[in-house]
PAROVO-870457 format. One record per residue (C-alpha): residue number from 1; residue in one letter; x, y, z. Coordinates in pm, 1 decimal, decimal comma. Last residue first. Example, Ala and Ser with C-alpha at 12.3 -4.5 7.8 and 13.67 -1.06 7.14 Angstrom:
+-----+----+----------+----------+----------+
|   i | aa |     east |    north |       up |
+-----+----+----------+----------+----------+
|   2 |  s |   1367,0 |   -106,0 |    714,0 |
|   1 |  a |   1230,0 |   -450,0 |    780,0 |
+-----+----+----------+----------+----------+
END
This chain:
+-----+----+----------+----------+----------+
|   i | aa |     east |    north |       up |
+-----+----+----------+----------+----------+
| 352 |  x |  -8502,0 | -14096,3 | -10212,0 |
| 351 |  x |  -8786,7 | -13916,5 | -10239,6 |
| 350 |  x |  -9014,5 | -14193,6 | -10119,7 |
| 349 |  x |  -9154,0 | -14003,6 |  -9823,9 |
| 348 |  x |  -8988,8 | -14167,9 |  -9573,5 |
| 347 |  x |  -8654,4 | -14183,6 |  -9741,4 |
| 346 |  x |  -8671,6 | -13803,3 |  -9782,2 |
| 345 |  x |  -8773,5 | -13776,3 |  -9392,8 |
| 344 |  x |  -8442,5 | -13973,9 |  -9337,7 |
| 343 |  x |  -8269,7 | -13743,5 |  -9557,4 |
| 342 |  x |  -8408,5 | -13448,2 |  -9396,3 |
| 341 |  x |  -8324,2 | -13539,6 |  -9022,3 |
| 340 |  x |  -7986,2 | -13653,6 |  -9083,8 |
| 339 |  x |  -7930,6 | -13369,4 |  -9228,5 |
| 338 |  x |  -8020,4 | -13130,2 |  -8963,0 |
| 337 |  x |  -7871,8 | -13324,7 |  -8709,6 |
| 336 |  x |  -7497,8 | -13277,6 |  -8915,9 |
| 335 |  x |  -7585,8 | -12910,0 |  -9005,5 |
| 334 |  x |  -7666,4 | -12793,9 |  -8642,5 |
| 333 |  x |  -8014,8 | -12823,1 |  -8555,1 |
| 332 |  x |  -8159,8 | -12694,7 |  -8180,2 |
| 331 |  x |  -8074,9 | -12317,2 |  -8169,2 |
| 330 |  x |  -8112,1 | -12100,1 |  -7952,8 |
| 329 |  x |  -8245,5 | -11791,1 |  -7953,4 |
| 328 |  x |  -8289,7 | -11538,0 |  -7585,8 |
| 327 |  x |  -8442,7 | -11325,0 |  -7791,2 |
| 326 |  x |  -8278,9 | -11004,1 |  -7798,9 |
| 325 |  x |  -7930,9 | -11113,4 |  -7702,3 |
| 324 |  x |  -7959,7 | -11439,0 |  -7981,8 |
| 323 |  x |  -8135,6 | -11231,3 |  -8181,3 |
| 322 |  x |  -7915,9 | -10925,2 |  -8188,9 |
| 321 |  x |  -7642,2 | -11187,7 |  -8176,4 |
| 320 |  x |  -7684,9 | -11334,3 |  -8505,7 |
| 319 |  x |  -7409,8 | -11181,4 |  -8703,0 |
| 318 |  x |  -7427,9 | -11308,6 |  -9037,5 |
| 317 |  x |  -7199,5 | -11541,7 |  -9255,8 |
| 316 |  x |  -7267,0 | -11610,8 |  -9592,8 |
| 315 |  x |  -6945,9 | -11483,6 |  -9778,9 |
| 314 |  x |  -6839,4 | -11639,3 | -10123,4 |
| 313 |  x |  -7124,2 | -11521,2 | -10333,9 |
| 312 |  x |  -7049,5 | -11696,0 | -10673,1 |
| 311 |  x |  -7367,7 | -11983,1 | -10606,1 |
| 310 |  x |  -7583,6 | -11607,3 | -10550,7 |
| 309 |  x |  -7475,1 | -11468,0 | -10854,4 |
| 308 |  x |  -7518,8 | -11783,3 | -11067,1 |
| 307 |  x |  -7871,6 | -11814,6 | -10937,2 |
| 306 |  x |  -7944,5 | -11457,8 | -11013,0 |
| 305 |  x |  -7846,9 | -11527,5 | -11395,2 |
| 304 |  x |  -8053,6 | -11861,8 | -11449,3 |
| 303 |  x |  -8059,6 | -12233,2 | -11295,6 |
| 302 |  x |  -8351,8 | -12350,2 | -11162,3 |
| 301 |  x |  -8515,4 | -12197,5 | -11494,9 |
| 300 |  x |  -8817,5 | -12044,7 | -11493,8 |
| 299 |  x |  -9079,7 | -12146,0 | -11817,1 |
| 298 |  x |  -9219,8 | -11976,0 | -12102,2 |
| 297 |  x |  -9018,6 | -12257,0 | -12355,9 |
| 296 |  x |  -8860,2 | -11947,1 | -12453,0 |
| 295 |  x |  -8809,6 | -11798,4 | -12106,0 |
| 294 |  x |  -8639,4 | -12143,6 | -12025,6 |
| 293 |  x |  -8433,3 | -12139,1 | -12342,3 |
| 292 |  x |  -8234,0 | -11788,7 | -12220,6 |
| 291 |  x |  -8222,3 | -11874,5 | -11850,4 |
| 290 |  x |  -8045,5 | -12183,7 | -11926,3 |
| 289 |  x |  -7813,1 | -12031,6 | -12176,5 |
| 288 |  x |  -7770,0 | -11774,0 | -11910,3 |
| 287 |  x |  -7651,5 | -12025,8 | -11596,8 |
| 286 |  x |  -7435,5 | -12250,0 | -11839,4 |
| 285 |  x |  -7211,7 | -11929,8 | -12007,9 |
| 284 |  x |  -7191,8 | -11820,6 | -11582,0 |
| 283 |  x |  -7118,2 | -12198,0 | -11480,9 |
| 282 |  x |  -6861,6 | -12172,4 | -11748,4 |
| 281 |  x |  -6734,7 | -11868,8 | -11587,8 |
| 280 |  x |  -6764,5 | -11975,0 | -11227,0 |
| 279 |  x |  -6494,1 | -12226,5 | -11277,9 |
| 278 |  x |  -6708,6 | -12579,4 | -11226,2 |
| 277 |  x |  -6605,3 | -12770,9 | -10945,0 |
| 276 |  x |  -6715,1 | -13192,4 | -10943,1 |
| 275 |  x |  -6733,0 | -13410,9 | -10684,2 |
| 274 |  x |  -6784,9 | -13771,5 | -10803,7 |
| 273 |  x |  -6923,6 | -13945,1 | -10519,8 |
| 272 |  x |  -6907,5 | -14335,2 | -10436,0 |
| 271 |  x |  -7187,4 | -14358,5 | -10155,1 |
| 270 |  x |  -7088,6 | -14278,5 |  -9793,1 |
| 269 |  x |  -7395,8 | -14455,4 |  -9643,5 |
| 268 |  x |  -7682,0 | -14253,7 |  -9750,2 |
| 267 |  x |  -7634,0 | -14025,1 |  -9455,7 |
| 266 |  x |  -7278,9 | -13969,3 |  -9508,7 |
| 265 |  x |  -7318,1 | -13884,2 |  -9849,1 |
| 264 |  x |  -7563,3 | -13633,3 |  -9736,8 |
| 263 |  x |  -7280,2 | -13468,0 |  -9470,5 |
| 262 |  x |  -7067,1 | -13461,6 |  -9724,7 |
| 261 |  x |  -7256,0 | -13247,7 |  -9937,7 |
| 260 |  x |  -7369,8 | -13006,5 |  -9669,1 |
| 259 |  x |  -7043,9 | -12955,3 |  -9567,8 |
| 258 |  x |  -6828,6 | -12949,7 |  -9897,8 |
| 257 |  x |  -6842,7 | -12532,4 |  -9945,5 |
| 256 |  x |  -6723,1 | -12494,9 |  -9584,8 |
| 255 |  x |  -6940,1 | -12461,5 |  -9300,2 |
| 254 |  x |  -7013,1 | -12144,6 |  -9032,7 |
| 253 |  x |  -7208,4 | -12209,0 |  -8711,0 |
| 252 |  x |  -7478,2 | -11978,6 |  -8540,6 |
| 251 |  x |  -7741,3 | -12170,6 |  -8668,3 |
| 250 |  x |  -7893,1 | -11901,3 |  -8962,6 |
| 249 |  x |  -8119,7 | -11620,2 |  -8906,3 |
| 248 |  x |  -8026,3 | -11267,9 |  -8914,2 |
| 247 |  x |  -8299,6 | -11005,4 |  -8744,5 |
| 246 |  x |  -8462,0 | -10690,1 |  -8794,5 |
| 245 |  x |  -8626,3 | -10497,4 |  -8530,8 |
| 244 |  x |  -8943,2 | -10225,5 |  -8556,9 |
| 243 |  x |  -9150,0 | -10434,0 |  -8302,2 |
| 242 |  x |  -9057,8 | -10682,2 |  -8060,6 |
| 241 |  x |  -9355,6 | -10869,3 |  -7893,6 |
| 240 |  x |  -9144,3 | -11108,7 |  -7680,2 |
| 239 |  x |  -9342,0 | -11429,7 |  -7719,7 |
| 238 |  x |  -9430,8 | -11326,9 |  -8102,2 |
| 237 |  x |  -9012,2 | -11281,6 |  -8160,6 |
| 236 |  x |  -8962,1 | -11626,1 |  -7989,1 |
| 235 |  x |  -9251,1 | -11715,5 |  -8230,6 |
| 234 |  x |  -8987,7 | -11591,8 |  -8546,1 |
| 233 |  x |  -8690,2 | -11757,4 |  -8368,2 |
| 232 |  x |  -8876,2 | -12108,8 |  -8342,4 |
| 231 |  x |  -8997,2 | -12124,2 |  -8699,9 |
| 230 |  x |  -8597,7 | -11997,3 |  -8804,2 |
| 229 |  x |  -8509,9 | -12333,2 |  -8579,1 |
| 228 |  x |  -8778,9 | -12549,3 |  -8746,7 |
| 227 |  x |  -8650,2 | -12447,5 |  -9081,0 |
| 226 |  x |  -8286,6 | -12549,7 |  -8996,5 |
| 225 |  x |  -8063,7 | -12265,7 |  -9045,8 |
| 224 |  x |  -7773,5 | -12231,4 |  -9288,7 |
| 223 |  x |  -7443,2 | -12072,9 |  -9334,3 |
| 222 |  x |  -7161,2 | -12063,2 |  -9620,2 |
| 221 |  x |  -6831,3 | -11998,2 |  -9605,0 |
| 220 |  x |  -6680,3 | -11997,5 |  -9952,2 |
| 219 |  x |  -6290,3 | -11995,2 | -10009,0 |
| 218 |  x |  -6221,7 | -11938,9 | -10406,9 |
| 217 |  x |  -6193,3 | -12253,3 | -10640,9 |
| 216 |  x |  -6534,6 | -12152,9 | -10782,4 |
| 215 |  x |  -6863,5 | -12366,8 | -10831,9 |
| 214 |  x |  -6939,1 | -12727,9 | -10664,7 |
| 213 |  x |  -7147,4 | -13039,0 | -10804,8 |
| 212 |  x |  -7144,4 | -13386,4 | -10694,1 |
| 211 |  x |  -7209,3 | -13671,7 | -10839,4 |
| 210 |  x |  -7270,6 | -13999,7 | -10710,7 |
| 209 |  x |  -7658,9 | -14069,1 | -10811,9 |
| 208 |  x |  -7719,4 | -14045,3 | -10457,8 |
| 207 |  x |  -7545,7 | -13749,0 | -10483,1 |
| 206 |  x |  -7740,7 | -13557,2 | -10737,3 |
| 205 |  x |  -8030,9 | -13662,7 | -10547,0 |
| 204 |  x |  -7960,0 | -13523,8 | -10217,5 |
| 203 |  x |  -7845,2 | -13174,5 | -10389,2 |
| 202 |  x |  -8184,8 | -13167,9 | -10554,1 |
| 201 |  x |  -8314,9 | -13233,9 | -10207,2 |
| 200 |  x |  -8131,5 | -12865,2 | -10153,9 |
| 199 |  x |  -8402,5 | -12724,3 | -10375,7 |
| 198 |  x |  -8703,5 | -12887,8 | -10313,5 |
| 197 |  x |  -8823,3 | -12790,0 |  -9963,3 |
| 196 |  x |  -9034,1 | -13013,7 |  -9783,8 |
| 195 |  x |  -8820,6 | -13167,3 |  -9535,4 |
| 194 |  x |  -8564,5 | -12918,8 |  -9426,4 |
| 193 |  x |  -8329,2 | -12617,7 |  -9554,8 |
| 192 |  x |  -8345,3 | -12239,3 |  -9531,1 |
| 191 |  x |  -8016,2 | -12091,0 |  -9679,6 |
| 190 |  x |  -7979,0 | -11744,2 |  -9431,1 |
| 189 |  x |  -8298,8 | -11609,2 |  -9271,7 |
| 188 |  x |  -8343,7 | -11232,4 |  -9265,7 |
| 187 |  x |  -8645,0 | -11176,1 |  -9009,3 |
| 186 |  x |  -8815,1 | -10870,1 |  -8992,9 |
| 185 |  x |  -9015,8 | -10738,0 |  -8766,2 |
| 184 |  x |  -9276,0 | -10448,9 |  -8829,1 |
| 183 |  x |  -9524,0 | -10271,6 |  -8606,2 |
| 182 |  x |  -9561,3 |  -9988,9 |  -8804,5 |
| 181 |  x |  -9471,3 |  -9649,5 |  -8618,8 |
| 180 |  x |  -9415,7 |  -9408,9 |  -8927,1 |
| 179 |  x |  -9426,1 |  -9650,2 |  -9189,6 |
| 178 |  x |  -9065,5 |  -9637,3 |  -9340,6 |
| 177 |  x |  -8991,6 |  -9944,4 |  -9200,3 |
| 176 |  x |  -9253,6 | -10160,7 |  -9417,9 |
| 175 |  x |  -9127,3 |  -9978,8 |  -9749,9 |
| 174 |  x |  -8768,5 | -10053,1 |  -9675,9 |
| 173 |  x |  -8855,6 | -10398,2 |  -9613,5 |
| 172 |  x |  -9005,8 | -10461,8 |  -9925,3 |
| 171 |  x |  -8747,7 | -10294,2 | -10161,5 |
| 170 |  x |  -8504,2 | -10536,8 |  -9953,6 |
| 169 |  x |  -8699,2 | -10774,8 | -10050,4 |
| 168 |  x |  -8737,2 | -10695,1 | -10449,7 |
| 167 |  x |  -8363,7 | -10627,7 | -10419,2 |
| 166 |  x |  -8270,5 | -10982,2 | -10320,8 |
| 165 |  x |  -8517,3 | -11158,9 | -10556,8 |
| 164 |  x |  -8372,2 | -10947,2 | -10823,9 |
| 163 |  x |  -7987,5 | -11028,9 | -10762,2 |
| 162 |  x |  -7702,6 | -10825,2 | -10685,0 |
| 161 |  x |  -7849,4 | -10679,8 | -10351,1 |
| 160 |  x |  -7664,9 | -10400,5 | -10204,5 |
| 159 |  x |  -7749,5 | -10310,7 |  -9844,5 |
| 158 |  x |  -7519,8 | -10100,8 |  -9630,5 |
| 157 |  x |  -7402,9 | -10275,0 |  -9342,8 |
| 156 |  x |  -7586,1 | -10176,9 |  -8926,4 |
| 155 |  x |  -7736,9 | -10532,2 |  -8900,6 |
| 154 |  x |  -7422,7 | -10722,9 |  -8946,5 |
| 153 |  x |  -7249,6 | -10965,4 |  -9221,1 |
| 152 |  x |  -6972,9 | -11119,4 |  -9038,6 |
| 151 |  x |  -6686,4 | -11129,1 |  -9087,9 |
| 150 |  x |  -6470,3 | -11299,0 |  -9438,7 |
| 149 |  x |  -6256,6 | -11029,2 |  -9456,1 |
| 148 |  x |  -6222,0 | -10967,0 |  -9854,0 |
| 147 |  x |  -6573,8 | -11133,6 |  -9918,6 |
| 146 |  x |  -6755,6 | -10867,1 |  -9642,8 |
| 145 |  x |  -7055,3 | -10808,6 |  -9891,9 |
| 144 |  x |  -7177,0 | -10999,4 | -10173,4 |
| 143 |  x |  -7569,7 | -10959,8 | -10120,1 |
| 142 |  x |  -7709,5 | -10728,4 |  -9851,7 |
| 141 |  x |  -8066,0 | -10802,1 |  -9940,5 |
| 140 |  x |  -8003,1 | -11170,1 |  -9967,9 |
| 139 |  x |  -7994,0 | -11259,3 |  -9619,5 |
| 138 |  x |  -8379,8 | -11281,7 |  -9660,7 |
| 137 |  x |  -8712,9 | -11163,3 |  -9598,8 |
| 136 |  x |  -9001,9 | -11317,5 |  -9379,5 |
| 135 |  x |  -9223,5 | -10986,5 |  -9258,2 |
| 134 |  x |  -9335,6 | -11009,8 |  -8904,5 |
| 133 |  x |  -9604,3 | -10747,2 |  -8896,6 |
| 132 |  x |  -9701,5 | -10741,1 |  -8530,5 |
| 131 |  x |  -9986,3 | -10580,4 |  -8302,1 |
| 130 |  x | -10169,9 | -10606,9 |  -8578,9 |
| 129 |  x | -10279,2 | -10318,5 |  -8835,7 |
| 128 |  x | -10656,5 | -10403,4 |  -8916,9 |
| 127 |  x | -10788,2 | -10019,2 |  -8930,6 |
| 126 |  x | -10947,2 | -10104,1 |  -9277,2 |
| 125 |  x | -10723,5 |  -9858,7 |  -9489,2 |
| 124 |  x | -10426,4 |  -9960,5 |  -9258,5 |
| 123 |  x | -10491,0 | -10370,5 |  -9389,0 |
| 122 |  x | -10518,5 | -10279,6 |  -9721,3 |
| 121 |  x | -10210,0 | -10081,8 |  -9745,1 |
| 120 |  x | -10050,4 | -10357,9 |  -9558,5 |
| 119 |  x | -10154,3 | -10605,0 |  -9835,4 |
| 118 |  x | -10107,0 | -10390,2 | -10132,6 |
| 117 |  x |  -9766,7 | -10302,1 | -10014,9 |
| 116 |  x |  -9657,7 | -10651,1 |  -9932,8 |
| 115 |  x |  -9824,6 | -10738,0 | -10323,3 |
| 114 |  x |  -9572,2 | -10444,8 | -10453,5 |
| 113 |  x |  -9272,9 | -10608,1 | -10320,8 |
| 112 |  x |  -9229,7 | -10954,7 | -10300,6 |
| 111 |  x |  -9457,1 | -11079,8 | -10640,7 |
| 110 |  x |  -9421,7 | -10736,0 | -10831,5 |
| 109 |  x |  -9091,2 | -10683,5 | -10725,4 |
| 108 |  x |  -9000,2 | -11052,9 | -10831,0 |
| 107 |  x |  -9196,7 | -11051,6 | -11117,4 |
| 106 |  x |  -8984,3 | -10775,6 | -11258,0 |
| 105 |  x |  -8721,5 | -11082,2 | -11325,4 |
| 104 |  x |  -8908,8 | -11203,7 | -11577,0 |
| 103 |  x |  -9004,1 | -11642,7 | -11533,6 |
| 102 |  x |  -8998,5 | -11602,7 | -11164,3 |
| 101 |  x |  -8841,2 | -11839,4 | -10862,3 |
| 100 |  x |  -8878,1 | -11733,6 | -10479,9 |
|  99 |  x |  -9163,0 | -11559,9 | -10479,9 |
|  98 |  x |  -9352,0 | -11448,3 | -10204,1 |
|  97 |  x |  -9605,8 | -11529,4 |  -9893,1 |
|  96 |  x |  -9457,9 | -11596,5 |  -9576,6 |
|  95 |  x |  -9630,4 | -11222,6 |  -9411,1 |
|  94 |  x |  -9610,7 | -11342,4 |  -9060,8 |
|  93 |  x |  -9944,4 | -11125,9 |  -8912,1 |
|  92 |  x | -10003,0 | -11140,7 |  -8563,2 |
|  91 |  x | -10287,1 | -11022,6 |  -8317,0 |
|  90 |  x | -10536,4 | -11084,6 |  -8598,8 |
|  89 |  x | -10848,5 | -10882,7 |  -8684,6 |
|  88 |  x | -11271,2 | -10957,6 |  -8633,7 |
|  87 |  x | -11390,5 | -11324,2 |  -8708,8 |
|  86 |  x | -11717,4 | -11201,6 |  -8889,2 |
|  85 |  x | -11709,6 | -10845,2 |  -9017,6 |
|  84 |  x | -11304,0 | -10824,0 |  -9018,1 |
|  83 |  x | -11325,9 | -11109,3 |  -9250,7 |
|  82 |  x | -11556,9 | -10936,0 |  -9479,5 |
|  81 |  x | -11334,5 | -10627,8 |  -9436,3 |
|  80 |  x | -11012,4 | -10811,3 |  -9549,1 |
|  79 |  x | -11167,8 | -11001,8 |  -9836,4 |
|  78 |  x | -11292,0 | -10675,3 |  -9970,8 |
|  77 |  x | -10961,5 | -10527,0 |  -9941,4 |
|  76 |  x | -10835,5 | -10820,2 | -10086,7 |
|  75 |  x | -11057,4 | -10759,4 | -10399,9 |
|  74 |  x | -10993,3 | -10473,2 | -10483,5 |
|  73 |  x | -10623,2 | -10467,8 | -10392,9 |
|  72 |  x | -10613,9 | -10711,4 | -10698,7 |
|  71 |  x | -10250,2 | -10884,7 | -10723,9 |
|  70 |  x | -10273,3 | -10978,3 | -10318,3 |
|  69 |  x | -10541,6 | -11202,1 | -10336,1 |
|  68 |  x | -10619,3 | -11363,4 | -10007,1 |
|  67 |  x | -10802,1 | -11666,2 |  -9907,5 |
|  66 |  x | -10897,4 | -11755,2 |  -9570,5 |
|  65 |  x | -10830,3 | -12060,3 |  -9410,8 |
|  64 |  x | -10886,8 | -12149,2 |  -9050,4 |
|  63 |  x | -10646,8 | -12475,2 |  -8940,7 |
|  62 |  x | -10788,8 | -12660,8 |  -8635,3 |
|  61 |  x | -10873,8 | -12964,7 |  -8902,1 |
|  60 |  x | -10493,1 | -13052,6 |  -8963,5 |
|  59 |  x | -10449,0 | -13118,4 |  -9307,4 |
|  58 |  x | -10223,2 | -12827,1 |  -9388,8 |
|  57 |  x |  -9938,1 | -12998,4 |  -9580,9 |
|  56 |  x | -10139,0 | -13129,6 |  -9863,0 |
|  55 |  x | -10321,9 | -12777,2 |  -9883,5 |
|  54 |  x | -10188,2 | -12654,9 | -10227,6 |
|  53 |  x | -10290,4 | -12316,8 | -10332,0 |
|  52 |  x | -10535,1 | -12254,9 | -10613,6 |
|  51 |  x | -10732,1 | -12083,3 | -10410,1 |
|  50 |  x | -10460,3 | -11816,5 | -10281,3 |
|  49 |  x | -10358,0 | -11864,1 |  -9946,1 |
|  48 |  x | -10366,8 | -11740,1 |  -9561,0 |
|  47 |  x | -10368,2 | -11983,4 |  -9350,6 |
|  46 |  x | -10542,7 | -11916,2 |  -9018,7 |
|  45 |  x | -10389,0 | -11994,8 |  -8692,0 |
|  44 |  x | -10581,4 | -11983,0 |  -8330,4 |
|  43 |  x | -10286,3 | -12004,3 |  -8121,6 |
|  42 |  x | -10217,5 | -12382,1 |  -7898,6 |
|  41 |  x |  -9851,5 | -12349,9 |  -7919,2 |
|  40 |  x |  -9863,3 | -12648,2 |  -8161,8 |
|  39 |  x | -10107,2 | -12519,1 |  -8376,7 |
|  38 |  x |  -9862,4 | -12228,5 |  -8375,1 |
|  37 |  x |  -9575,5 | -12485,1 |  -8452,3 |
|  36 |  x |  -9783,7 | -12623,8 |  -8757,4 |
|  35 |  x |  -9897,3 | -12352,4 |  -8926,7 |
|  34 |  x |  -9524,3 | -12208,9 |  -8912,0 |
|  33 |  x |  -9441,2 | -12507,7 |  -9030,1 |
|  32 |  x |  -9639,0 | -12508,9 |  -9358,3 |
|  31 |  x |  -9556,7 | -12095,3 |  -9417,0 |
|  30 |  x |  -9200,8 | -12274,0 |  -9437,7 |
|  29 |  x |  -9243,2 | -12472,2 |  -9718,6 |
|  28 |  x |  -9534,9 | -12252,7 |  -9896,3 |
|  27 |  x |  -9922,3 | -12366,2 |  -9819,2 |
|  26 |  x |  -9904,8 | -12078,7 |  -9564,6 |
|  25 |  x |  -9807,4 | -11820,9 |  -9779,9 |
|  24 |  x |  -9986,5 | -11575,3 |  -9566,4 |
|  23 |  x | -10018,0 | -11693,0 |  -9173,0 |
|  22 |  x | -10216,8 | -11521,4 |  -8965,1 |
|  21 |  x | -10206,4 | -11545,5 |  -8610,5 |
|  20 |  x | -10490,5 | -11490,9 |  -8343,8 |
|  19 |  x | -10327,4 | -11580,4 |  -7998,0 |
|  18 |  x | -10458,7 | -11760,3 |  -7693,9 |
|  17 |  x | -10378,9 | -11558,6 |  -7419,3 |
|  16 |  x | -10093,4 | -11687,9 |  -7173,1 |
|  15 |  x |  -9932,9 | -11344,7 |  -7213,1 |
|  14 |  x | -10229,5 | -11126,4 |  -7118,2 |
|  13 |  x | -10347,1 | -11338,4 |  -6866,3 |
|  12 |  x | -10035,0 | -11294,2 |  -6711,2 |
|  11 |  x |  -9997,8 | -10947,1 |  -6747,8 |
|  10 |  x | -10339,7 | -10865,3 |  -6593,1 |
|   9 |  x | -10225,9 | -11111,7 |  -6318,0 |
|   8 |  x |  -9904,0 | -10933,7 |  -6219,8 |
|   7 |  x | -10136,7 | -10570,2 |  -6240,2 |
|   6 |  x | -10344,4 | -10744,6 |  -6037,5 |
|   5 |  x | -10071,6 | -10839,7 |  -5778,8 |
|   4 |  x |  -9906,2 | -10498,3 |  -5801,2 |
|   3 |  x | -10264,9 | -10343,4 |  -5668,2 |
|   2 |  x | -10426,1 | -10132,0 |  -5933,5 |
|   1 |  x | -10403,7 |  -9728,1 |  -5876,0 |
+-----+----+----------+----------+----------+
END
């Protein structure tokens, strides 16, 4: 029987290891700061992209890159094993890589769904399974629920998605956990905002322009989480080596419909702002039109059917106290910091 001292030190060792992460979709906004923090942390982090992926936010030379094609399970089992060959497996897997916007909506289960399956199908077939498989899904898997009470969404709710993005995720995660003792984790962040992403900088530069746009005269309580916050939860989960738990993800806090937008005019010095509400059925008419002559120009449209559905949800609040319990998560960004931070990192970079 070891003495309790080596047994303290075998831990120790154990924990202070450096750590072999891989990152898919690490070119993606928040694959790019998960790089980052795990640089940070000192872990040996490789980037897992396609080729054509972008790698002006993963300059730093520690960075290992291997490329990974999840639409030919050919070919990224073959990229698996000759990996496996020379550097050997990873400790951690955060699975980043999805889609977010499609031009046909079965692109999302192709793109969310069916590549996660190749990819963990792959990595059983080659004996590669990590010690975790944190999976990055979303609040949207349990779409419009609780809008009568306005609670919580929580852990133990039924699931019902009313958008394709949303299913194709919670098609993924149902797959992962029914893997008889797959080391999963799964994080469901709420609106992900921060420098780098695209879509609430849109907001920015609507209002810099001094309009500002709003749907339905209904309540709406919406949440967010900083991305350096959800990057902090997700290593929390690495530190703790949880397996088989799902998460929320937001800041704890719960804003009205104006927050975010008043909180940019603020940061741009309280410019003259039109706000605007559109009844959610024009926005509806709007929203399909869009779709319609974006698929006929061959392109995705910012603004299509699932968008509607998910600017009409009027409940985004989630019960984060498995993670916060769990975890021991907390967060450093409210809304107001959080802001500040993006816009002046917008001004930086000459978006604004």
């Amino acid at each position: 029987m070891k003495p309790m001292w080596a047994s303290m030190w075998s831990r120790l060792k154990e924990r202070n290891r450096i750590m072999k992460i891989l990152i898919t979709g690490a070119s993606g906004f928040i694959g790019s700061f998960l790089v980052e923090e795990g640089l940070r942390r000192g872990d040996e982090v490789w980037a897992g992209m396609r080729h054509s992926s972008s790698r002006r936010y993963l300059q730093d030379k520690r960075i290992r890159f291997v490329e990974l094609d999840f639409s030919r399970p050919s070919a990224l089992s073959d990229q698996l094993s000759l990996h496996q060959q020379i550097y050997g497996t990873w400790d951690v897997v955060i699975h980043c890589a999805g889609v977010t916007k499609c031009l046909h909506k079965d692109d999302f289960m192709q793109g969310n769904y069916l590549y996660t399956k190749h990819f963990v199908e792959a990595l059983q077939a080659l004996e590669m399974v990590p010690k975790q498989f944190i999976y990055v899904s979303s609040l949207s898997v349990f779409g419009p629920i609780r809008e009568k009470e306005y609670t919580p969404i929580r852990v133990e709710d039924t699931p019902a998605p009313n958008t394709a993005y949303g299913e194709s995720k919670l098609e993924s995660e149902r797959y992962l956990q029914s893997l008889p003792q797959f080391p999963y984790v799964l994080f469901r962040p709420t609106g992900v905002y921060g420098p780098r992403e695209k879509d609430y900088f849109l907001m920015a530069k609507s209002i810099k322009q001094h309009l500002d746009f709003a749907v339905g005269y209904k309540r709406q309580d919406l949440t967010f989480i900083y991305v350096k916050d959800l990057v902090k939860a997700i290593y929390l989960s690495v530190d703790k080596r949880v397996v088989r738990r799902a998460y929320f993800v937001s800041d704890g806090n719960v804003y009205t419909s104006r927050a975010f937008s008043d909180l940019i005019q603020k940061e741009l010095g309280n410019p003259y702002v039109i706000h605007i509400k559109c009844p959610l059925f024009i926005l509806k008419v709007v929203s399909l039109l869009a779709e319609k002559v974006a698929a006929q120009l061959g392109k995705s449209s910012t603004l299509n059917g699932d968008k509607y559905k998910i600017m009409k949800q009027r409940n985004w609040q989630c019960d984060i106290s498995p993670l916060v319990n769990e975890l021991g998560y907390r967060p450093d960004y409210n809304l107001e910091r959080g802001v500040k931070e993006i816009v002046a990192w917008y001004k930086n970079e000459k978006w604004l």
